[in-house]
C-alpha positions as a Markdown table, in Angstrom:
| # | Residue | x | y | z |
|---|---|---|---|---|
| 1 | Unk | 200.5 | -109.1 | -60.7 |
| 2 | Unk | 202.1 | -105.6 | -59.5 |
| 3 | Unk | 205.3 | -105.4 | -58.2 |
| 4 | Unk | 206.4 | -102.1 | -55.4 |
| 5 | Unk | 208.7 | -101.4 | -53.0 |
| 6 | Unk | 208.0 | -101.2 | -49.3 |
| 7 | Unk | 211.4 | -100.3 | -48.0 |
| 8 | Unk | 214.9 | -98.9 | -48.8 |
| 9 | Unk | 217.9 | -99.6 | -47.3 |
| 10 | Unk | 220.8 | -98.0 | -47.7 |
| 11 | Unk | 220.0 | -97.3 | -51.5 |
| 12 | Unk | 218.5 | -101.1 | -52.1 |
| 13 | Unk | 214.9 | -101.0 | -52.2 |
| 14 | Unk | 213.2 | -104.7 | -50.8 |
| 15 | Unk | 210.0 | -105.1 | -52.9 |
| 16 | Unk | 206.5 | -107.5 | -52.8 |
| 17 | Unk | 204.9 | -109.2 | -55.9 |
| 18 | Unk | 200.9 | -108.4 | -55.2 |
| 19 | Unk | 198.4 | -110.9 | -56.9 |
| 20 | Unk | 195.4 | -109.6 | -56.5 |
| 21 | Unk | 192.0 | -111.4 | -57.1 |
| 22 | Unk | 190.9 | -111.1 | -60.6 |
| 23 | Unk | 187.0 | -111.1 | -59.5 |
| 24 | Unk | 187.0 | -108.5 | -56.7 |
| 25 | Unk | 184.5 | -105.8 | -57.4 |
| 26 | Unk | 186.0 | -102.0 | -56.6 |
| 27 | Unk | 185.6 | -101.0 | -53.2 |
| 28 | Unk | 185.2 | -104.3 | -52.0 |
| 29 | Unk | 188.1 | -104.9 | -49.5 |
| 30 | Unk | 188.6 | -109.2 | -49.0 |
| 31 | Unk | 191.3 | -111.5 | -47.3 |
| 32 | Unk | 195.2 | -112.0 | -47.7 |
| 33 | Unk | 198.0 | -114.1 | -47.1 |
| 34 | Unk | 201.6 | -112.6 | -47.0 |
| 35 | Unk | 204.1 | -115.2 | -48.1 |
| 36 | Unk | 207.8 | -115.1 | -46.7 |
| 37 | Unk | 210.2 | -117.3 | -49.1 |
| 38 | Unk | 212.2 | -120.3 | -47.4 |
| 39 | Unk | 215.8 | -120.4 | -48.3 |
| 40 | Unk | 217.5 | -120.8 | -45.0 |
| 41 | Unk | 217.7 | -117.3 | -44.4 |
| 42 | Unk | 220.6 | -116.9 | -46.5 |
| 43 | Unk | 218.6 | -117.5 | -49.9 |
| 44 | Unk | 215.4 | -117.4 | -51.8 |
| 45 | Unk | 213.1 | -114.9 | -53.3 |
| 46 | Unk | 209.7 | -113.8 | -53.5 |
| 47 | Unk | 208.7 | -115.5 | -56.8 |
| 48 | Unk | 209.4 | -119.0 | -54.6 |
| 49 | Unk | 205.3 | -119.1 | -54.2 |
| 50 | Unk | 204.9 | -121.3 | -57.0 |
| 51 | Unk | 201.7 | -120.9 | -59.3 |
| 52 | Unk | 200.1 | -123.6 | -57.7 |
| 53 | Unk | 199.6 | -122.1 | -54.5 |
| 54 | Unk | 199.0 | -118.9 | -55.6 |
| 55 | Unk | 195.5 | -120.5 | -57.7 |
| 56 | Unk | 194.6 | -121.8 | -54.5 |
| 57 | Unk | 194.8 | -118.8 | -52.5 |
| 58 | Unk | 192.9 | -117.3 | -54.8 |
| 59 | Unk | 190.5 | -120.4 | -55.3 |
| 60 | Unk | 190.2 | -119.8 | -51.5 |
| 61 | Unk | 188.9 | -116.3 | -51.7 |
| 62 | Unk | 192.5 | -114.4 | -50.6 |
| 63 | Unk | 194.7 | -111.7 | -52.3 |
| 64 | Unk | 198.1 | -113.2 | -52.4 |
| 65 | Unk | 201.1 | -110.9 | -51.2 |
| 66 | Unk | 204.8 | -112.6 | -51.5 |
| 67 | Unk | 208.2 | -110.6 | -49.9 |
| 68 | Unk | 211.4 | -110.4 | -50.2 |
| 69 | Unk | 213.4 | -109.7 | -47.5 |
| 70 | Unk | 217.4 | -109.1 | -46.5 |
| 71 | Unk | 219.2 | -112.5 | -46.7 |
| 72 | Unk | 222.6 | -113.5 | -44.2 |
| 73 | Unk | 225.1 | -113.6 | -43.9 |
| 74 | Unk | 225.3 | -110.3 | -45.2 |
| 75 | Unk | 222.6 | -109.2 | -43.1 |
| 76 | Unk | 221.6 | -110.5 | -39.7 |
| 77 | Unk | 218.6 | -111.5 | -38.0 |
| 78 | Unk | 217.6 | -108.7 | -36.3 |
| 79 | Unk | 217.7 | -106.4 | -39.4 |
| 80 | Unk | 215.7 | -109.2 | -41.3 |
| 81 | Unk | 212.9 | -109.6 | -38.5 |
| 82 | Unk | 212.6 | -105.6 | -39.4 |
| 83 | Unk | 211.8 | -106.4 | -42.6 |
| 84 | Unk | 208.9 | -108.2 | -42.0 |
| 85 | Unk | 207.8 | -105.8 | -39.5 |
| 86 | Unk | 208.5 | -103.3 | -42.2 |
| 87 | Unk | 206.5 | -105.1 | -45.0 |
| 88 | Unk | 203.5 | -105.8 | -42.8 |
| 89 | Unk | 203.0 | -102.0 | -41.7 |
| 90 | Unk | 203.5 | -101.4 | -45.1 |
| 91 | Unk | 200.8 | -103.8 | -46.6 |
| 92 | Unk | 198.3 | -102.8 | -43.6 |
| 93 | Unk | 198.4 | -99.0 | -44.4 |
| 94 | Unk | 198.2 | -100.3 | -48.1 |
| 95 | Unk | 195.7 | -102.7 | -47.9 |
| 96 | Unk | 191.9 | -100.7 | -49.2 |
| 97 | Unk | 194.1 | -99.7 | -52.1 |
| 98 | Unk | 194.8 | -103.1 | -52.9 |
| 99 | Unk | 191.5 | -104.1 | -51.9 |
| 100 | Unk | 192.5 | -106.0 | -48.8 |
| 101 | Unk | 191.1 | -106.5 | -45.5 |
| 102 | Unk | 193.8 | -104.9 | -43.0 |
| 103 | Unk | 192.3 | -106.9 | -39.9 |
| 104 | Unk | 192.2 | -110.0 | -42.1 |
| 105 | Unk | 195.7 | -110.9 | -43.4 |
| 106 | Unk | 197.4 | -114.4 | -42.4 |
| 107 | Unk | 200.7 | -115.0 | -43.1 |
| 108 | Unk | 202.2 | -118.1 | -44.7 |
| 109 | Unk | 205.6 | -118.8 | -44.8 |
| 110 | Unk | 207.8 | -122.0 | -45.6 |
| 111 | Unk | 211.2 | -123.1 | -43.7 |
| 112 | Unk | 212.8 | -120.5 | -43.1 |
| 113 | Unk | 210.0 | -118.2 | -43.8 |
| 114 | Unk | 207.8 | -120.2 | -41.9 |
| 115 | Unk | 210.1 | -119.8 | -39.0 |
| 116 | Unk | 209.8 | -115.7 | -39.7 |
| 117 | Unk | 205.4 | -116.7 | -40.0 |
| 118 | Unk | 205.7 | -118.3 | -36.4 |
| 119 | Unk | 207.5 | -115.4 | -34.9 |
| 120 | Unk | 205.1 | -112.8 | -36.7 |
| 121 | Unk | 202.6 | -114.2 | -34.3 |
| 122 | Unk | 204.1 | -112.0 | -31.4 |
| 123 | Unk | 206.3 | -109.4 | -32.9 |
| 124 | Unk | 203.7 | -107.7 | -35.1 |
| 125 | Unk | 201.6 | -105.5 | -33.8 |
| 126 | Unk | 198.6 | -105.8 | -34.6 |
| 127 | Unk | 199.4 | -109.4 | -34.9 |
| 128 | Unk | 197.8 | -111.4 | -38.5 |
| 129 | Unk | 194.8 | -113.0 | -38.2 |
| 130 | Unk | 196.5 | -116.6 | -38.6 |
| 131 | Unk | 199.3 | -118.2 | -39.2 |
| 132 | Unk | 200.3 | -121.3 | -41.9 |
| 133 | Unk | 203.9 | -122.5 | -41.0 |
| 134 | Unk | 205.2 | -125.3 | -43.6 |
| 135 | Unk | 208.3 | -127.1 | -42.7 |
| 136 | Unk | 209.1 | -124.2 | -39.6 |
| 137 | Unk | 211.0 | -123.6 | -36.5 |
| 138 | Unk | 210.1 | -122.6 | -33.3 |
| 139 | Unk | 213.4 | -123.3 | -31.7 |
| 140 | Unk | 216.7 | -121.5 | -33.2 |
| 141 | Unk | 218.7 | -123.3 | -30.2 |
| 142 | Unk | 217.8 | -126.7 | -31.4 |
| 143 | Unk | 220.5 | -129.0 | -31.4 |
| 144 | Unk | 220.2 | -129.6 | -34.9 |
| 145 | Unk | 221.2 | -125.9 | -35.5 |
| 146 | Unk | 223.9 | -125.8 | -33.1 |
| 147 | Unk | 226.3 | -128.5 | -34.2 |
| 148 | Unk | 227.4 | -130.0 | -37.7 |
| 149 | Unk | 224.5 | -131.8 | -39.4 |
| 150 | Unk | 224.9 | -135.7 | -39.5 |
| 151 | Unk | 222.5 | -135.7 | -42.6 |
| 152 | Unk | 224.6 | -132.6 | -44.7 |
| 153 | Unk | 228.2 | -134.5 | -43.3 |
| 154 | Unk | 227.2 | -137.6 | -44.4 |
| 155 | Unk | 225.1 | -137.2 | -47.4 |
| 156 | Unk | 226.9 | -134.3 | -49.1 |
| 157 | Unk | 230.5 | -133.8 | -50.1 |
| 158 | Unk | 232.2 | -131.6 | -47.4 |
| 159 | Unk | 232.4 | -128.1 | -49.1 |
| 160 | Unk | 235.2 | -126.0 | -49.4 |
| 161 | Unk | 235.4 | -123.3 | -47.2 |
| 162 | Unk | 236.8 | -121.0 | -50.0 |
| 163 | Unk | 234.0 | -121.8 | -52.5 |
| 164 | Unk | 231.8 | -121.2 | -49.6 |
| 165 | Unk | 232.4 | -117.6 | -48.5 |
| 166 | Unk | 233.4 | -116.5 | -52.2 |
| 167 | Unk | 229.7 | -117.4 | -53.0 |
| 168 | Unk | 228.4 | -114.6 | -50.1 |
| 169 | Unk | 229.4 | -111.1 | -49.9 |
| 170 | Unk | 229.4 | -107.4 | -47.7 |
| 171 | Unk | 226.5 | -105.6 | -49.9 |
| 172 | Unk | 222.9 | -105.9 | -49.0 |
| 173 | Unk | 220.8 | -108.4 | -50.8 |
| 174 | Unk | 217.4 | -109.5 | -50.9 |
| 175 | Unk | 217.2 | -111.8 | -53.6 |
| 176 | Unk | 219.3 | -114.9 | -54.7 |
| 177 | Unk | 220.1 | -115.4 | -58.1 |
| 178 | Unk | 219.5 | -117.9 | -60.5 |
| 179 | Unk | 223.1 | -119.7 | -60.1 |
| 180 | Unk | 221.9 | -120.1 | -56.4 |
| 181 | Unk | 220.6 | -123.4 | -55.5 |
| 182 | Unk | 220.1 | -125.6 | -52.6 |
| 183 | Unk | 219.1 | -128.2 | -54.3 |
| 184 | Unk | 222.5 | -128.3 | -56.2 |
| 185 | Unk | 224.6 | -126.9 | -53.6 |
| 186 | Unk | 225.6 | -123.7 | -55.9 |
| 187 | Unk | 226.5 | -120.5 | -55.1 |
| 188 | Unk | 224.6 | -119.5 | -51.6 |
| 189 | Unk | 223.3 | -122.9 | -51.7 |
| 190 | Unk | 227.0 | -124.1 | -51.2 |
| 191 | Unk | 227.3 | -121.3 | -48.6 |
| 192 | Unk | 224.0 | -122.8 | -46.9 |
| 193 | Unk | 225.5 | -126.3 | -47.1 |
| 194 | Unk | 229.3 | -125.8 | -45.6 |
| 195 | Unk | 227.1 | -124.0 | -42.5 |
| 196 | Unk | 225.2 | -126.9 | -42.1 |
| 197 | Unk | 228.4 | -129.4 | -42.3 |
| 198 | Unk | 230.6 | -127.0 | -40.1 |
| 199 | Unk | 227.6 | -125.9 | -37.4 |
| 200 | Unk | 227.8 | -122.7 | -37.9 |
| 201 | Unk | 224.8 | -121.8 | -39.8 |
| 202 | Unk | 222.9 | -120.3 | -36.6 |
| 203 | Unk | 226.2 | -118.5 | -35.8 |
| 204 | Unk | 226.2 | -116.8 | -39.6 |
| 205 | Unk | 222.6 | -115.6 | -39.8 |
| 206 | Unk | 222.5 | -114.1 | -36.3 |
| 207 | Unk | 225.6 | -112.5 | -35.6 |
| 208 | Unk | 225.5 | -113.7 | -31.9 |
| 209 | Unk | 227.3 | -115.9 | -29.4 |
| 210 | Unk | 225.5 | -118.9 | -29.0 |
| 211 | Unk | 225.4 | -119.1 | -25.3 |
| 212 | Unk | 223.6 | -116.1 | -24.6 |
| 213 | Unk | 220.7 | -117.6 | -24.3 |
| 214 | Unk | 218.9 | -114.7 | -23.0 |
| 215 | Unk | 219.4 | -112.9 | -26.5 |
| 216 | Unk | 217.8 | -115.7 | -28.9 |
| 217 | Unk | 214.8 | -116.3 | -26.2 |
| 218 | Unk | 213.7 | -113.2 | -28.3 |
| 219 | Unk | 214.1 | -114.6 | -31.5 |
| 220 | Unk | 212.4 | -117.5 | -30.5 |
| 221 | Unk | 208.5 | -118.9 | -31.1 |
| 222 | Unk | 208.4 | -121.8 | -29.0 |
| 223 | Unk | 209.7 | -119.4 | -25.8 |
| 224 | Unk | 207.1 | -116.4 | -26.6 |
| 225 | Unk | 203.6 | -117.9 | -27.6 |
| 226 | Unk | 201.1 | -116.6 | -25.0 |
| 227 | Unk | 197.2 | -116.2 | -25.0 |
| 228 | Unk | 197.0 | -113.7 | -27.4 |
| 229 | Unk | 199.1 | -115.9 | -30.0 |
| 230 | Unk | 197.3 | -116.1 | -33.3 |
| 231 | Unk | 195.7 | -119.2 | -34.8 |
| 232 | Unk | 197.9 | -121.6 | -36.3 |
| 233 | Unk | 198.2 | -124.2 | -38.7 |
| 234 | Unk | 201.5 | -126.1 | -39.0 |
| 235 | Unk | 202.5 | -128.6 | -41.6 |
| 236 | Unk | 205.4 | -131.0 | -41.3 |
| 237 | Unk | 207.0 | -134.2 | -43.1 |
| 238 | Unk | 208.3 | -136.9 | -40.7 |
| 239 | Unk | 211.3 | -137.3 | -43.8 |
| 240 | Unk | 212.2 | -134.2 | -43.3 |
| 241 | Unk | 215.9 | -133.8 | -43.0 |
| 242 | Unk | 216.7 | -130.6 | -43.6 |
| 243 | Unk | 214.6 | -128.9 | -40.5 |
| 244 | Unk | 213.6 | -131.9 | -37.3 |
| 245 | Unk | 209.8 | -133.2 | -37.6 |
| 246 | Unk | 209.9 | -132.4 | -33.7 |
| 247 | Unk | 210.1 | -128.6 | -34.1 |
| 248 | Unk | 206.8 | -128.4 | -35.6 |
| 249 | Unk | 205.6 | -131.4 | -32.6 |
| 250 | Unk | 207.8 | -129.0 | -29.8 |
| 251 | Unk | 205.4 | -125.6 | -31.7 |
| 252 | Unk | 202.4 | -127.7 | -31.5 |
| 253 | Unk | 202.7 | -128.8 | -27.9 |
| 254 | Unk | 203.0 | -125.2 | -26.8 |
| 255 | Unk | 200.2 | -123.6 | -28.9 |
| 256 | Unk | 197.8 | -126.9 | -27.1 |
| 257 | Unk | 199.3 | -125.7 | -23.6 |
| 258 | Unk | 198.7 | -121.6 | -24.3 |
| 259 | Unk | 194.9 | -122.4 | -25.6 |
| 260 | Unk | 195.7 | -121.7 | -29.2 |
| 261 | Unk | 193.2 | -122.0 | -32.6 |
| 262 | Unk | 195.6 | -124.6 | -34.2 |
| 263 | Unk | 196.1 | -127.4 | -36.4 |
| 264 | Unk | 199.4 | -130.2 | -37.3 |
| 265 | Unk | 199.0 | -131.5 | -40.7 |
| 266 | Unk | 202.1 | -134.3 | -40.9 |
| 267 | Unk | 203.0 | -136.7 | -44.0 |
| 268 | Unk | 205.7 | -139.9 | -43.1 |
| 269 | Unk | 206.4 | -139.6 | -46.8 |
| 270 | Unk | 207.1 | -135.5 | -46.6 |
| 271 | Unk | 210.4 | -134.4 | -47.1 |
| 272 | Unk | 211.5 | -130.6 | -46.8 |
| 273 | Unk | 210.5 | -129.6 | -50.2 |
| 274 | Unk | 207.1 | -131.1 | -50.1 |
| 275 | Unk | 205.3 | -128.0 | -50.9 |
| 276 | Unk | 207.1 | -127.7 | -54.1 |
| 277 | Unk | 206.2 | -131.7 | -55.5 |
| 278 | Unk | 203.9 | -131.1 | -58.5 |
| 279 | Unk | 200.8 | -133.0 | -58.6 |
| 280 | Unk | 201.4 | -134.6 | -55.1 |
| 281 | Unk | 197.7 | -135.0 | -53.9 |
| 282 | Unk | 198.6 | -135.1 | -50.7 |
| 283 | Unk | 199.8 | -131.5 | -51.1 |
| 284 | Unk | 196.2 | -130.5 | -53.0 |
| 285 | Unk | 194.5 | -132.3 | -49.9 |
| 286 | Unk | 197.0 | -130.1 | -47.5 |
| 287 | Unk | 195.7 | -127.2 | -49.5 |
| 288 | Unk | 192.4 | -127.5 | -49.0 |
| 289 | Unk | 192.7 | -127.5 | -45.3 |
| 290 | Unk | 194.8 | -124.7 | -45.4 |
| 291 | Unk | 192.0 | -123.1 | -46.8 |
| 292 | Unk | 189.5 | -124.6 | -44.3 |
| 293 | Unk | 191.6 | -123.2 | -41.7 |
| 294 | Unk | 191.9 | -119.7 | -42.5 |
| 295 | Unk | 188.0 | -119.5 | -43.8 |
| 296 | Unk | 187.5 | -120.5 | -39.9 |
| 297 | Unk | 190.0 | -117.9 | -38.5 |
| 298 | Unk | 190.4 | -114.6 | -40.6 |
C-alpha cells in the first residue's frame, strides 16, 4: 500500500491509500475501484475499506484506490463534490503508473459515499465504468433528511447542542479521528446525531436553504440519470434505519426507466452497517456479485 496526495487546499493536502495488485506484471495496466468512505458526510476516512473488501477486490482482479475527502460542516457540499472530481482526474492521469486501466475504473462507495458514487455517474467526465452504491441516496430532499429523525429521537438520548457543535470546528478537515464515532455517538458522531434529532443535518452539510429546490436538483442522482448513466449495482438492507430502504428502490426505478446496466441486491435482515458484519455470508455472497457485476461492465 502507497499513500499520496492528490489535492491541497488551503495548506491541507487530501490524500488516497493505493493497494495495488500484488501479481500484476510491469506494464500491464488492469481494473480499479475508487472507494469514497461513508460517514454522513461529516465523518469517516479512507482506511474505512476494511480488509475484507479490499481481498476481494483484489480476488476479483481490481486495484483498489480509497479517498479521503473534505468533511461538513466545516466544508460544504459543493467543495466536497470537487473533491471527487478532483481525485478522479487525479487517478485517471495517474492510472499506467499505477498500472491501472484509465477507461476501466468503477467506483464504490458506502452511505454517504455511496451517495457521492451515484452522483459520480453524471458529474465526472469521462464518467467510471460502473458504479457499486451500498446503503446510498439518490434523493437529498427526502423527507427523512428534511425533518428530525423518529428513529435518532426515539432511540437515542437527545444530544446537547453544546456538546454537539464543540465536537466540529472552522479548519478544514478530511479525516475523523479516532475519538469520532457514530456508533458511540462521540465527537462528530454526536455532531452527526444532534442533526439527525434536530433535522438539520441536510441544512449543515450543504450550506443551502432548503426550499430552493432548483439548487439541490444538481446535487441530486435520482433527478439527473440519463442514457448515458453508467452501469449500476446498488445494495440495500430493508433494516436499515439510518438511510430509507426506498432510496435505493426510488434509484432503482429510475436507472429501469433511463435503460440502465443495473442490479438491487436487498437483505430484510441488513442494517446500515451491513458491509462492516464480519463473517456475514450474506455479505461474502453480496461480494461475489459485486464482482460478477463489474467483470460484466468494466
Amino acid at each position: 500500500m502507497q499513500t499520496q496526495g492528490f489535492k491541497t487546499v488551503n495548506g491541507h493536502e487530501i490524500v488516497a491509500d493505493i493497494y495495488p495488485l500484488s501479481h500484476a506484471r510491469d506494464g500491464e495496466n488492469l481494473p480499479a475501484v475508487l472507494f469514497i468512505h461513508g460517514g454522513g458526510l461529516i465523518m469517516g476516512h479512507r482506511k474505512m475499506i476494511a480488509p475484507s473488501h479490499i481481498q476481494a477486490f483484489h480476488e476479483g482482479g481490481f486495484h483498489v484506490i480509497s479517498i479521503d475527502y473534505r468533511l461538513a460542516p466545516e466544508t460544504k457540499l459543493p467543495e466536497i463534490a470537487d473533491d471527487i472530481q478532483d481525485a478522479w482526474h487525479w487517478l485517471r492521469e495517474k492510472a499506467e503508473s499505477f498500472g491501472i486501466a484509465r477507461e476501466r475504473i468503477a467506483i464504490v462507495g458506502h452511505s454517504a459515499g455511496a451517495f457521492l458514487t451515484l452522483m459520480s455517474g453524471y458529474r465526472l467526465d469521462p464518467r467510471p465504468a460502473a458504479l457499486v452504491a451500498m446503503a446510498g441516496y439518490g434523493k437529498l430532499t427526502h423527507d427523512e433528511f428534511k425533518k428530525p429523525s423518529p428513529y435518532y429521537v426515539q432511540q437515542h438520548a437527545a444530544a446537547d447542542a453544546n456538546d454537539a457543535r464543540s465536537s466540529v470546528g472552522a479548519g478544514t478537515i478530511s479525516a475523523s479521528g479516532p475519538n469520532d464515532s457514530m456508533q458511540r455517538y462521540t465527537g462528530r458522531g454526536l455532531f452527526y446525531l444532534y442533526c439527525r434529532q434536530q433535522g438539520i443535518w441536510l441544512r449543515e452539510v450543504t450550506g443551502h436553504n432548503l426550499s430552493d429546490q432548483e439548487w439541490f436538483a444538481q446535487y441530486e442522482p435520482i433527478r439527473n440519470v440519463s442514457a448515458a448513466y453508467p452501469p449500476t449495482i446498488l445494495l440495500h438492507g430493508e433494516a436499515d434505519t439510518d438511510v430509507p430502504f426506498d432510496q435505493s428502490v426510488l434509484m432503482q426505478q429510475e436507472l429501469n426507466r433511463h435503460g440502465i446496466a443495473h442490479a438491487f441486491i436487498s437483505n430484510p435482515n441488513w442494517g446500515h452497517g451491513f458491509l462492516y458484519v464480519p463473517h456475514d455470508p450474506s455479505v461474502n455472497k453480496a461480494f461475489t456479485q459485486i464482482i460478477a457485476f463489474l467483470h460484466q461492465h468494466v
